[in-house]
Each structure stands twice: as structure tokens, then as C-alpha cells.
N, CA, C and O atoms as a CHARMM CRD file, in Angstrom:
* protein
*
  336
    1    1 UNK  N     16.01800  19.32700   4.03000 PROA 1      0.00000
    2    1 UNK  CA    15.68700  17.92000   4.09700 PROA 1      0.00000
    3    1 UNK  C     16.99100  17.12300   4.07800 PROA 1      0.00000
    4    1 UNK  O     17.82700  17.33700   3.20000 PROA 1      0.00000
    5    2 UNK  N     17.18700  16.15700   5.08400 PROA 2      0.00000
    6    2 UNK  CA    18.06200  15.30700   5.09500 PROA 2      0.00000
    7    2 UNK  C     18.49500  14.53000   4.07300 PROA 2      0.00000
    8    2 UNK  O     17.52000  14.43900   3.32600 PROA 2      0.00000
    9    3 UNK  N     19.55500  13.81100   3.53000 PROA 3      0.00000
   10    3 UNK  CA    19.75500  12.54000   2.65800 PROA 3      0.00000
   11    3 UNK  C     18.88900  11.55900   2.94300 PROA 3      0.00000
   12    3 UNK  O     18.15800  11.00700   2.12000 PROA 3      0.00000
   13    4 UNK  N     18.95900  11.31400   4.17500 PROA 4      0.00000
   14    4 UNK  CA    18.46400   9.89000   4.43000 PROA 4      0.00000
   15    4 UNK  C     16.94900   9.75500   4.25200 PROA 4      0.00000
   16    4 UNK  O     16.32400   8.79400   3.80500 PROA 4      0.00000
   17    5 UNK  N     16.32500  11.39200   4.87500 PROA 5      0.00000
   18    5 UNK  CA    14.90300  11.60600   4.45200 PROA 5      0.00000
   19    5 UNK  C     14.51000  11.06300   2.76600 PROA 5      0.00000
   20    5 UNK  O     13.67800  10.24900   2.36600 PROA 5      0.00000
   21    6 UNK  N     15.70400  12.07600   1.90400 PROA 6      0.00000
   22    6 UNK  CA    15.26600  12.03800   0.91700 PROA 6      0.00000
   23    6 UNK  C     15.67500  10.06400   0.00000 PROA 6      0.00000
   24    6 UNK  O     15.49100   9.54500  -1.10100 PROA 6      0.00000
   25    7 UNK  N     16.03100   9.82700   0.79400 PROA 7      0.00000
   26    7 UNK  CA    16.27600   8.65800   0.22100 PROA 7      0.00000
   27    7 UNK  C     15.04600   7.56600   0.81900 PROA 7      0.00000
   28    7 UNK  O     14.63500   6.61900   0.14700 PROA 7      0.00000
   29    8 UNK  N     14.57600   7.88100   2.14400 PROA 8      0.00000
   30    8 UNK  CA    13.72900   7.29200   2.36700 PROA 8      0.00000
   31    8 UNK  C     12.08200   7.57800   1.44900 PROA 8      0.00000
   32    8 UNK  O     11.16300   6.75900   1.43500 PROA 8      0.00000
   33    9 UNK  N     12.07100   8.82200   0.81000 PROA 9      0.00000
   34    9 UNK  CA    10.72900   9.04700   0.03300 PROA 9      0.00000
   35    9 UNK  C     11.36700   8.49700  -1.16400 PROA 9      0.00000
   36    9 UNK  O     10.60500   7.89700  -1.92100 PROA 9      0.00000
   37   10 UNK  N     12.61300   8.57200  -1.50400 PROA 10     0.00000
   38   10 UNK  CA    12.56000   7.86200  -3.09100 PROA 10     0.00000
   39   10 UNK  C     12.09200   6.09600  -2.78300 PROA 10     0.00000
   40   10 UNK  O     11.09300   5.58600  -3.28900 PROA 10     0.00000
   41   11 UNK  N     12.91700   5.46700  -1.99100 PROA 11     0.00000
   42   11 UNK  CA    12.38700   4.18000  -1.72400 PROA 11     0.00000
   43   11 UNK  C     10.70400   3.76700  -1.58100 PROA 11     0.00000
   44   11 UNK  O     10.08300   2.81800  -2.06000 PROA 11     0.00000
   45   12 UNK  N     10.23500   4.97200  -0.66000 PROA 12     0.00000
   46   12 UNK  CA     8.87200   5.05100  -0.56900 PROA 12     0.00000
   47   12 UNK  C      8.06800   4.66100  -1.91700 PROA 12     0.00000
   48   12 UNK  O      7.40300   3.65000  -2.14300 PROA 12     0.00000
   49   13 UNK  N      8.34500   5.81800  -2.77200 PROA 13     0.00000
   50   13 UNK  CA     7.88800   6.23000  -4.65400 PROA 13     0.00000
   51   13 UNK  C      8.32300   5.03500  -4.49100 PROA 13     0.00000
   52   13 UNK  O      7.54700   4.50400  -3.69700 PROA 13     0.00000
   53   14 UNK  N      9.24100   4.20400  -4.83600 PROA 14     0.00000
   54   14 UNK  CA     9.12000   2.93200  -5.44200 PROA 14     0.00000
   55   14 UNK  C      8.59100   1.73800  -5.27400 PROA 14     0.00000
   56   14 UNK  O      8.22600   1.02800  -6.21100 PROA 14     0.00000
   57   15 UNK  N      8.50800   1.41100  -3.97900 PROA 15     0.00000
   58   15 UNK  CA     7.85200   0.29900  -3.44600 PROA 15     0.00000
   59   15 UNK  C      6.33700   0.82000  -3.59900 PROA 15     0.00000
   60   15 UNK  O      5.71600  -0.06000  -4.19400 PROA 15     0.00000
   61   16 UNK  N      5.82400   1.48600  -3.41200 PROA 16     0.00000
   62   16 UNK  CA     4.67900   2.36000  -3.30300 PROA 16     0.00000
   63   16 UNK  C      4.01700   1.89300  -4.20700 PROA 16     0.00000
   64   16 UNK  O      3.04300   1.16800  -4.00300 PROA 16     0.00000
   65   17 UNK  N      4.47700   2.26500  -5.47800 PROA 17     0.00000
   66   17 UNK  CA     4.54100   2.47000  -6.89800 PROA 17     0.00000
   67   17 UNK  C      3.82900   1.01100  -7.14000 PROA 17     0.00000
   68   17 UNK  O      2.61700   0.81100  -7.06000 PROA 17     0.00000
   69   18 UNK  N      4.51900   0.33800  -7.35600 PROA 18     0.00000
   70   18 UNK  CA     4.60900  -1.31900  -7.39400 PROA 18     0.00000
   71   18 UNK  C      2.90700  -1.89400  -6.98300 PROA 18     0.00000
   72   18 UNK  O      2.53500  -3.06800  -6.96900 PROA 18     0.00000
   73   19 UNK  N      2.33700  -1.04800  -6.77100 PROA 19     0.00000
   74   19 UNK  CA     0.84200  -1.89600  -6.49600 PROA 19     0.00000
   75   19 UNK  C      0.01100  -1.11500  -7.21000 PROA 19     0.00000
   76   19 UNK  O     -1.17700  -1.43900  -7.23300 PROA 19     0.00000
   77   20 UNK  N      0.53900   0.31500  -8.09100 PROA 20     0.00000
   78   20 UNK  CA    -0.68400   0.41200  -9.17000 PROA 20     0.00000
   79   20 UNK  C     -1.04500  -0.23100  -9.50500 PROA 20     0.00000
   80   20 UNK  O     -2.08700  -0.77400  -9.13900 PROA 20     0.00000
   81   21 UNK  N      0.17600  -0.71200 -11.06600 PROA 21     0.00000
   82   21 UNK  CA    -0.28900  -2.15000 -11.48600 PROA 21     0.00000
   83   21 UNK  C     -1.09500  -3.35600 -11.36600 PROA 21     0.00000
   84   21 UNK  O     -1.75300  -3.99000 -12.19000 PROA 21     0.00000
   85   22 UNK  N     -0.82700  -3.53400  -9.87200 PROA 22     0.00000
   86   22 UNK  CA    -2.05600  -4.67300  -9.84600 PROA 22     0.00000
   87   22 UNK  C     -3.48000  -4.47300  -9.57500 PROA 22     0.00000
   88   22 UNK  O     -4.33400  -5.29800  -9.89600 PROA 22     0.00000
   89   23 UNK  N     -3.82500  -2.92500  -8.74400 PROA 23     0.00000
   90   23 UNK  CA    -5.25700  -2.27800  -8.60900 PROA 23     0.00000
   91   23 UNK  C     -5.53300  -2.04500 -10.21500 PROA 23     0.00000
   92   23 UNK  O     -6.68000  -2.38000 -10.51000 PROA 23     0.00000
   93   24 UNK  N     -4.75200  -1.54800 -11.33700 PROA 24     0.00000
   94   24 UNK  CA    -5.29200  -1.15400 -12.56700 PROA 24     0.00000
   95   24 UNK  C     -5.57100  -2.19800 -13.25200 PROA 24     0.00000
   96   24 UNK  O     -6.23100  -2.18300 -14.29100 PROA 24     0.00000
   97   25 UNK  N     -5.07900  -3.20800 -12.71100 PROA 25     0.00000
   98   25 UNK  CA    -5.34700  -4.92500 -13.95500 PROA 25     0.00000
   99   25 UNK  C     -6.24500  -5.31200 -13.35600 PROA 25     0.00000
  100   25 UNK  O     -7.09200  -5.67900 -14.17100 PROA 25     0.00000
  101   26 UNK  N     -6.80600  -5.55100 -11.69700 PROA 26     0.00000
  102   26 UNK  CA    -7.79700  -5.38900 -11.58600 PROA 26     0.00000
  103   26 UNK  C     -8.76200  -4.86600 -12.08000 PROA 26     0.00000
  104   26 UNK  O     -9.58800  -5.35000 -12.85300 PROA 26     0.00000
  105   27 UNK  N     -8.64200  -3.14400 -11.34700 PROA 27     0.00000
  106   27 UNK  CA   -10.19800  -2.70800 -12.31100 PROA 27     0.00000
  107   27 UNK  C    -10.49500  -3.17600 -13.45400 PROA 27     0.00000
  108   27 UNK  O    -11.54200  -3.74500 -13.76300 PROA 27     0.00000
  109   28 UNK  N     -9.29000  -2.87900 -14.32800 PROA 28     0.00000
  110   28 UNK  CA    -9.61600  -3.18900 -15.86200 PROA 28     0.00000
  111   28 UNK  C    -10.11300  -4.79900 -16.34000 PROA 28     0.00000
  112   28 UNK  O    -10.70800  -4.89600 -17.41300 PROA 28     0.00000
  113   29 UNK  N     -9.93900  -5.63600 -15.79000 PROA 29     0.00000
  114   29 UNK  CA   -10.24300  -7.29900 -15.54100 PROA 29     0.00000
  115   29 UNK  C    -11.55000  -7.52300 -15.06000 PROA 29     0.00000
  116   29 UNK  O    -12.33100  -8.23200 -15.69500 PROA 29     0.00000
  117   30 UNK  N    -11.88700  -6.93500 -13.90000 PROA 30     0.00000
  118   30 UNK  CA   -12.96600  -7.46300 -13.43400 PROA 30     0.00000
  119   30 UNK  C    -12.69300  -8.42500 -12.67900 PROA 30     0.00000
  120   30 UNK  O    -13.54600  -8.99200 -11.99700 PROA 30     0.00000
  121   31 UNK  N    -11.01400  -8.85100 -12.71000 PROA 31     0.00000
  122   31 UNK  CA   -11.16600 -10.19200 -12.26400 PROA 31     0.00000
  123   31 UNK  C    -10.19700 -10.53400 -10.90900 PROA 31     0.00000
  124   31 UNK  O     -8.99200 -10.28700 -10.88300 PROA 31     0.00000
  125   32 UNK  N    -10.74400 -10.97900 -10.10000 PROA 32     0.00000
  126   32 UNK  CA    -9.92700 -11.04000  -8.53300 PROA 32     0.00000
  127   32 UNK  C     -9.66100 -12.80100  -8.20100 PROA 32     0.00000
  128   32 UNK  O     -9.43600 -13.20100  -7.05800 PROA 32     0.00000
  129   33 UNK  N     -9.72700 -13.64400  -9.29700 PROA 33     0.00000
  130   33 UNK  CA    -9.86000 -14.60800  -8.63000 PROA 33     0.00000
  131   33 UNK  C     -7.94300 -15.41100  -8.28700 PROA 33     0.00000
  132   33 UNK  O     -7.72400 -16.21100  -7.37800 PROA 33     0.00000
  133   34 UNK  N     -7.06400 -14.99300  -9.09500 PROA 34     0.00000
  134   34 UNK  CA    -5.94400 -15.06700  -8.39600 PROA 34     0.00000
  135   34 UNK  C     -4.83500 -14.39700  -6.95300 PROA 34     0.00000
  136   34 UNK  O     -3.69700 -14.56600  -6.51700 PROA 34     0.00000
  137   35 UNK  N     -6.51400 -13.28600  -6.54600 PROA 35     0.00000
  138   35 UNK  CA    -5.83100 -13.11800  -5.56500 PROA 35     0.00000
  139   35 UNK  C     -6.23100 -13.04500  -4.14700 PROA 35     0.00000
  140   35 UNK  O     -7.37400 -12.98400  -3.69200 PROA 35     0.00000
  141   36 UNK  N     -4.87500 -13.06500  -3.40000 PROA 36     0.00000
  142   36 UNK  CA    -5.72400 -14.35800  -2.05900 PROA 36     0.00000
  143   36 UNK  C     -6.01100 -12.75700  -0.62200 PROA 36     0.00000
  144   36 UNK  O     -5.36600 -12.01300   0.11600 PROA 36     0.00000
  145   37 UNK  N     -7.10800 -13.00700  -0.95000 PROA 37     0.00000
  146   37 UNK  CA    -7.55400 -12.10600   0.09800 PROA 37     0.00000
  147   37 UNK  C     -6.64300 -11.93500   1.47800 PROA 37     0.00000
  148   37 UNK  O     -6.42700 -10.82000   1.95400 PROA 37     0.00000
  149   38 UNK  N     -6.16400 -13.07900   2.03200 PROA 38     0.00000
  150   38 UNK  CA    -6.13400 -13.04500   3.20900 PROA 38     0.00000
  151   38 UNK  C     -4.66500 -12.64300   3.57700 PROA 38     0.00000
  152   38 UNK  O     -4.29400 -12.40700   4.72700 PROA 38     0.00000
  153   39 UNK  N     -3.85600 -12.59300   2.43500 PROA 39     0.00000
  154   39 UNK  CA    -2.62000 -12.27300   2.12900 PROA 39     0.00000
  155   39 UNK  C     -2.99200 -10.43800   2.19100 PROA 39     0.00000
  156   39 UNK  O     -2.36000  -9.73100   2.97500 PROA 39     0.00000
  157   40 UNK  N     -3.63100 -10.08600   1.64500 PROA 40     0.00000
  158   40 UNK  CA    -3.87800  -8.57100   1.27800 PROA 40     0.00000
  159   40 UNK  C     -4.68600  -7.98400   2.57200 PROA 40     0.00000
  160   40 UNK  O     -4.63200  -6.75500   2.58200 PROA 40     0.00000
  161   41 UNK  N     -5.32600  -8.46500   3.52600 PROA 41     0.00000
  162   41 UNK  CA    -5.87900  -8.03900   4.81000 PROA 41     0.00000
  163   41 UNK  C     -4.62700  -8.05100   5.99700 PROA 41     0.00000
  164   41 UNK  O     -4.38900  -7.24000   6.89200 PROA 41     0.00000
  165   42 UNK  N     -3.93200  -9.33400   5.60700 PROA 42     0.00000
  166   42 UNK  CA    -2.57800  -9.34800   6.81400 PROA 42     0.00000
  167   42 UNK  C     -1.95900  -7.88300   6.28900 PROA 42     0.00000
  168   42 UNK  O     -2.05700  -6.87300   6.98700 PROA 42     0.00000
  169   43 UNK  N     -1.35300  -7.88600   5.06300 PROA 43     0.00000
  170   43 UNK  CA    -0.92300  -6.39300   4.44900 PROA 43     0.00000
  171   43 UNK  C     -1.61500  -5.05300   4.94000 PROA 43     0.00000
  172   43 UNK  O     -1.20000  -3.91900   5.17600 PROA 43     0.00000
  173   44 UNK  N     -2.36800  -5.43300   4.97000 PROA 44     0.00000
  174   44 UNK  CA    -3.12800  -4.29300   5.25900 PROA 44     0.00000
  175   44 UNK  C     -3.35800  -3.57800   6.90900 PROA 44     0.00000
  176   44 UNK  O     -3.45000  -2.40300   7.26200 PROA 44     0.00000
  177   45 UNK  N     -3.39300  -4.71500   7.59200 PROA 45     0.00000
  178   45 UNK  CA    -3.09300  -4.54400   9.32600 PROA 45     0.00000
  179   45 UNK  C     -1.65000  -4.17200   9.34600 PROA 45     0.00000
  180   45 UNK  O     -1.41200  -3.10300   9.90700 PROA 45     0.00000
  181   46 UNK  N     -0.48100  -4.92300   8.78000 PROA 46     0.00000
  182   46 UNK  CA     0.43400  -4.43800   8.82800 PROA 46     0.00000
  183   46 UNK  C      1.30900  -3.02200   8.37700 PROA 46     0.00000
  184   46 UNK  O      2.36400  -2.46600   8.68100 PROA 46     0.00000
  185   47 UNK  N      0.42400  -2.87000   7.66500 PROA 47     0.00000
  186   47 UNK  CA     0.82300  -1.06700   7.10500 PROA 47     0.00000
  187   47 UNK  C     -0.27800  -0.10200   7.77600 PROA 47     0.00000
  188   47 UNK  O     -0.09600   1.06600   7.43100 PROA 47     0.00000
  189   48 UNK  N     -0.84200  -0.19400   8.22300 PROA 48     0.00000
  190   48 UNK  CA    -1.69800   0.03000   9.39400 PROA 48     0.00000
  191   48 UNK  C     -1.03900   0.29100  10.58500 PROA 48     0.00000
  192   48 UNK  O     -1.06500   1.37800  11.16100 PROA 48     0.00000
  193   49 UNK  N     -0.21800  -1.08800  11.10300 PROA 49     0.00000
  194   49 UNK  CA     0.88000  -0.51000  12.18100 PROA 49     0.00000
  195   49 UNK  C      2.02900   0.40600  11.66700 PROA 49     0.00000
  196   49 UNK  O      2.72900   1.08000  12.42300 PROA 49     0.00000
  197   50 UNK  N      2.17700   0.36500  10.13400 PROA 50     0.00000
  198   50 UNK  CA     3.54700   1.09900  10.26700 PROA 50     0.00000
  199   50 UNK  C      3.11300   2.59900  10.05700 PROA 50     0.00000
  200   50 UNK  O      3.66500   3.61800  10.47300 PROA 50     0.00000
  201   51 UNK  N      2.13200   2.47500   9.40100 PROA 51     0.00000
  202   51 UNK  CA     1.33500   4.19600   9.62700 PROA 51     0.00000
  203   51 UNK  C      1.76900   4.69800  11.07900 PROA 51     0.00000
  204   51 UNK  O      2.62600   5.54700  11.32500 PROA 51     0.00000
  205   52 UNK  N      1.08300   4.07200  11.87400 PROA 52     0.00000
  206   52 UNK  CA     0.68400   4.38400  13.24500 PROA 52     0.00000
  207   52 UNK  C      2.43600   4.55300  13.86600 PROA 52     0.00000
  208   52 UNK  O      2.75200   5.13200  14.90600 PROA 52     0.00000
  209   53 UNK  N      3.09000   4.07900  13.19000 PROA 53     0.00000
  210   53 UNK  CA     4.60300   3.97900  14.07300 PROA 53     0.00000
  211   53 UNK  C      4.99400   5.00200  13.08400 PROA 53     0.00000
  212   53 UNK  O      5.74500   5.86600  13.53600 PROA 53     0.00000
  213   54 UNK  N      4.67200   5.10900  11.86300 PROA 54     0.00000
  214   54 UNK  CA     5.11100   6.30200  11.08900 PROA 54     0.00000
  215   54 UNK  C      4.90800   7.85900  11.61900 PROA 54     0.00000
  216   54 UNK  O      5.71000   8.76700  11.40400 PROA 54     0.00000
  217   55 UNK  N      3.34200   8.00800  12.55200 PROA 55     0.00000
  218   55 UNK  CA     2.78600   8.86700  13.17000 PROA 55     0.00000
  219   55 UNK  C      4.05100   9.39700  14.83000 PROA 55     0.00000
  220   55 UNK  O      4.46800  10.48500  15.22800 PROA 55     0.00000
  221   56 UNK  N      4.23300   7.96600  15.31700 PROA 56     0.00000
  222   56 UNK  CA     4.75700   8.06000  16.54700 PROA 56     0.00000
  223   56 UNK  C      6.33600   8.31600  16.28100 PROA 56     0.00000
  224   56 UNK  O      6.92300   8.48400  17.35000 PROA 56     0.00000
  225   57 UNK  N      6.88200   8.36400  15.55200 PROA 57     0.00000
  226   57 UNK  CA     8.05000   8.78100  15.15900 PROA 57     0.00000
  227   57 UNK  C      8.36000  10.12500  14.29100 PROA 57     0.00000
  228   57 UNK  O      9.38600  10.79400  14.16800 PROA 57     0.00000
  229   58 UNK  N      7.19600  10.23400  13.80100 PROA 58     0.00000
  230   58 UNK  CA     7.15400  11.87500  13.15700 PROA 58     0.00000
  231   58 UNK  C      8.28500  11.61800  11.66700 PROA 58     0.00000
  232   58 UNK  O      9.23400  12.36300  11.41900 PROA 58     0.00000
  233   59 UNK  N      7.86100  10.31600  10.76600 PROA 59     0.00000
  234   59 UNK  CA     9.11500  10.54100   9.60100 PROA 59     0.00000
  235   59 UNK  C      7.87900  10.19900   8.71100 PROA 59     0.00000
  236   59 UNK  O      7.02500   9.31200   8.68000 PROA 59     0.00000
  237   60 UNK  N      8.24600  11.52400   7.87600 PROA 60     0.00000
  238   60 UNK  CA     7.61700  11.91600   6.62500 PROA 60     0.00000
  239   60 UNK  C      7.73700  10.58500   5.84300 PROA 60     0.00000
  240   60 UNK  O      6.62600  10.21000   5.47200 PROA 60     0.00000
  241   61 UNK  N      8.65500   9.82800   5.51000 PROA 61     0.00000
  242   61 UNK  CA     9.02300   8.97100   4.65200 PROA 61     0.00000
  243   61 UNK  C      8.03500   7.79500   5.13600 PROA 61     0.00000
  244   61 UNK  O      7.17800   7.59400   4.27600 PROA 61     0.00000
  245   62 UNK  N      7.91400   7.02900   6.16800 PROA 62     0.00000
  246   62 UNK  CA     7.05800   6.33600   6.91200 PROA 62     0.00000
  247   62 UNK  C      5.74300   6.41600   6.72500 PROA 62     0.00000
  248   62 UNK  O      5.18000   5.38000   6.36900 PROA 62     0.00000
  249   63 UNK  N      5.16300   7.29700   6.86100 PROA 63     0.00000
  250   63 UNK  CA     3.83000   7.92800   6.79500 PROA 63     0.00000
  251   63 UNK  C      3.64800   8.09600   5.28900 PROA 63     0.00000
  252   63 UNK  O      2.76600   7.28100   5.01800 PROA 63     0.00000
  253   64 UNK  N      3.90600   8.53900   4.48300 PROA 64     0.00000
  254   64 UNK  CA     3.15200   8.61200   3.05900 PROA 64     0.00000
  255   64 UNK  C      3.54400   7.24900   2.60100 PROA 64     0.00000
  256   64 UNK  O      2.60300   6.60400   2.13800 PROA 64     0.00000
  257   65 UNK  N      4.89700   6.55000   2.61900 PROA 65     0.00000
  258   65 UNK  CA     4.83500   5.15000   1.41400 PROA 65     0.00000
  259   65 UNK  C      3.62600   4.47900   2.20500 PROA 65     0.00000
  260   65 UNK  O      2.56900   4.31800   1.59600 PROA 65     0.00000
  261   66 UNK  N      3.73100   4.08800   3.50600 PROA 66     0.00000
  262   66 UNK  CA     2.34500   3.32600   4.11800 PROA 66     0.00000
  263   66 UNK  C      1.01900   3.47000   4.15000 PROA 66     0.00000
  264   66 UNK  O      0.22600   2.54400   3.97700 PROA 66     0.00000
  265   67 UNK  N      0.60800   5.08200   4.46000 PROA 67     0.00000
  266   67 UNK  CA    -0.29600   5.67100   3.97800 PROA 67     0.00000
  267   67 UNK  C     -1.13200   5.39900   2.83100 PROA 67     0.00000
  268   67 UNK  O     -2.29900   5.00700   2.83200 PROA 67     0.00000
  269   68 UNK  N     -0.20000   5.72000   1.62500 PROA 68     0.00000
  270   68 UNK  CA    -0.54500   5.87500   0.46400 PROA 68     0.00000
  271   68 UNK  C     -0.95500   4.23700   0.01300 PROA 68     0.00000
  272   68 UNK  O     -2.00100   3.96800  -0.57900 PROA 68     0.00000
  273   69 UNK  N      0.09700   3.19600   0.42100 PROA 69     0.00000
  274   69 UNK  CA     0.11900   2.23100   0.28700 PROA 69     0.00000
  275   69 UNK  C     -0.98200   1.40600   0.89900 PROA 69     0.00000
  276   69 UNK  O     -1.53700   0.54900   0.21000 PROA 69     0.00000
  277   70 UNK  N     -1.32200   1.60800   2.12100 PROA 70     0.00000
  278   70 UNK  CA    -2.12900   1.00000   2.85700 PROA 70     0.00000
  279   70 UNK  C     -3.84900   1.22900   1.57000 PROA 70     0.00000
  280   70 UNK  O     -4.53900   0.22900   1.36700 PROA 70     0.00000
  281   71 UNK  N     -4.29200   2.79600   0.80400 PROA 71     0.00000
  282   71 UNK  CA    -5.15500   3.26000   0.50600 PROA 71     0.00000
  283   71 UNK  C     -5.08500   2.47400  -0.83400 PROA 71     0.00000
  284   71 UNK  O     -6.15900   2.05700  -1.26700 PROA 71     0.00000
  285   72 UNK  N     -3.79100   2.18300  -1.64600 PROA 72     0.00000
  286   72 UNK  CA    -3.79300   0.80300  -2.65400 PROA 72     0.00000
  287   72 UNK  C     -4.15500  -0.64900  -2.71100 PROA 72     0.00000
  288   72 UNK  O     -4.57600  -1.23900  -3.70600 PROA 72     0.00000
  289   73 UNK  N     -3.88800  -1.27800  -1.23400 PROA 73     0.00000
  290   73 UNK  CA    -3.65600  -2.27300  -0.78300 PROA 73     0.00000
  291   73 UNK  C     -5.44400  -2.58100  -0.23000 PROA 73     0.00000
  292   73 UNK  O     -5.90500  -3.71900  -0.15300 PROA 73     0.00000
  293   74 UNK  N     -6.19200  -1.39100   0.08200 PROA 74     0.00000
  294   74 UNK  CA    -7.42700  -1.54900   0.70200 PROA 74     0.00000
  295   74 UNK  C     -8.28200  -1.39700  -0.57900 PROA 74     0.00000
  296   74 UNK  O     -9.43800  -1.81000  -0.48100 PROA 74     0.00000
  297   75 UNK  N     -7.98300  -0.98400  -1.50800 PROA 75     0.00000
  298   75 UNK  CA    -8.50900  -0.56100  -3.05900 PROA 75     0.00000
  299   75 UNK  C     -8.40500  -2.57600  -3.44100 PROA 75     0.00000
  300   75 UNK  O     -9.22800  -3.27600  -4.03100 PROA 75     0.00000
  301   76 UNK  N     -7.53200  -2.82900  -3.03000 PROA 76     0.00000
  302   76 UNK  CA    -7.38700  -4.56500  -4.25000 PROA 76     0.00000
  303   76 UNK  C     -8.57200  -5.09200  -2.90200 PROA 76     0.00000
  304   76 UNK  O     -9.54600  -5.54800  -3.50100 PROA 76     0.00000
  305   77 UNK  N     -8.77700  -5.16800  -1.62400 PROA 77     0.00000
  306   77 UNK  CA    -9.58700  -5.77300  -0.89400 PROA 77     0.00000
  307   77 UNK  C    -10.88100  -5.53100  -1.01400 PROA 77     0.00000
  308   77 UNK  O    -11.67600  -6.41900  -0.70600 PROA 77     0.00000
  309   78 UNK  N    -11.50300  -3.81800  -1.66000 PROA 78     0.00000
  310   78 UNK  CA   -12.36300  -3.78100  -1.78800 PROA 78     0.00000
  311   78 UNK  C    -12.56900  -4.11700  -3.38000 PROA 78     0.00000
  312   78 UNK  O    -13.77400  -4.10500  -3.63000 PROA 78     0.00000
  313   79 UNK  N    -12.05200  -4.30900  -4.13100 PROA 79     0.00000
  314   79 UNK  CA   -12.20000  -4.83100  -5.49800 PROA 79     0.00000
  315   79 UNK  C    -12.29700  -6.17600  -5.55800 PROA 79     0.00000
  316   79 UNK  O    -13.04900  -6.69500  -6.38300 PROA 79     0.00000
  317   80 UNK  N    -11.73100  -6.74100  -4.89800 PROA 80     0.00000
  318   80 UNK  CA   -11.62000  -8.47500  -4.25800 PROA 80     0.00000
  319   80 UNK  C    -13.30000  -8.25800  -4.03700 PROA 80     0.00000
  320   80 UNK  O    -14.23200  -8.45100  -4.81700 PROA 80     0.00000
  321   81 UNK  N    -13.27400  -7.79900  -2.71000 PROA 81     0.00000
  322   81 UNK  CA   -14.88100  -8.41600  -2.45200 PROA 81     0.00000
  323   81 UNK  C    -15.73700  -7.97000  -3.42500 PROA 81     0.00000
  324   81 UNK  O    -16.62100  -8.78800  -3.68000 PROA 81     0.00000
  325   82 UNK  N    -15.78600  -6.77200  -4.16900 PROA 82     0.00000
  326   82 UNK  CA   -16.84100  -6.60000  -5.16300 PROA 82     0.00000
  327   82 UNK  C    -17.04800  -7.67900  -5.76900 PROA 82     0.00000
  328   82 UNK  O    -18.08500  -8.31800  -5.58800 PROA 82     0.00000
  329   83 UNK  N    -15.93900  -8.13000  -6.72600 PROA 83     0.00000
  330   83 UNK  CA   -15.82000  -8.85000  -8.02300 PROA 83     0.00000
  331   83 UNK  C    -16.19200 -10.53600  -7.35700 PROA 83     0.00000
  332   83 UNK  O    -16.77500 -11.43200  -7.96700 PROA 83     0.00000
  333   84 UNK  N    -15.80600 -10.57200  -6.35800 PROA 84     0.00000
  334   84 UNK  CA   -15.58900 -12.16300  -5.80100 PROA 84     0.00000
  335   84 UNK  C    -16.82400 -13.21100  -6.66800 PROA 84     0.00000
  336   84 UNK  O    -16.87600 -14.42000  -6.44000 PROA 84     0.00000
């Protein structure tokens, strides 16, 4: 594995990382009303494309932070609409 690979999955883990927190204060809250849906659907198309460019470029690093991220990011939209 390359440096740059491996530097691109540590960056991944971190940014990645960064949206437990707000799916777990969710669940645990119940409460979605500070956050703005439409902000988290643009997010969500947009890591959507970078999946898809993550796919067309073949980099491991690309594909799981977005991936993974995109499956966090769709977790606060479907918790949004539950709770709304």
C-alpha cells in the first residue's frame, strides 16, 4: 500500500468519523429539529457522486470515507424524517 493511499484512509477515518456524533445525539434525543434537512440531502447527492467517481477511479480511500459516510449522512435524513 502506498503513502498516499495510506494517508488518504487515515483522512478518510477522520472526517468519516465526525458524523457519529451527530447520528448518536440524534438517536439518543429524539430530536431533529436543529437540523436542516436540505443541507443533509445536498450532502448526500454529493457523496453519492464521489462514491461513483470513487468507483471510476478504483481508490480504496474514495470509496469507503464516502461510502461509509454517505450510509451516516442517510441515517441523520432518515432520523430527520422519522422524528420530524
Amino acid at each position: 500500500m502506498e503513502n498516499t493511499e495510506i494517508l488518504g484512509l487515515v483522512a478518510a477515518t477522520i472526517t468519516t468519523s465526525g458524523f457519529i456524533p451527530q447520528v448518536l445525539k440524534i438517536w439518543k434525543d429524539k430530536s431533529t429539529k436543529d437540523i436542516s434537512l436540505n443541507m443533509y440531502l445536498l450532502l448526500s447527492l454529493g457523496l453519492l457522486l464521489w462514491l461513483i467517481y470513487g468507483f471510476a477511479i478504483e481508490s480504496l480511500p474514495v470509496i469507503l470515507a464516502n461510502g461509509i459516510t454517505l450510509i451516516l449522512v442517510l441515517s441523520v435524513v432518515a432520523l430527520k424524517l422519522k422524528y420530524k
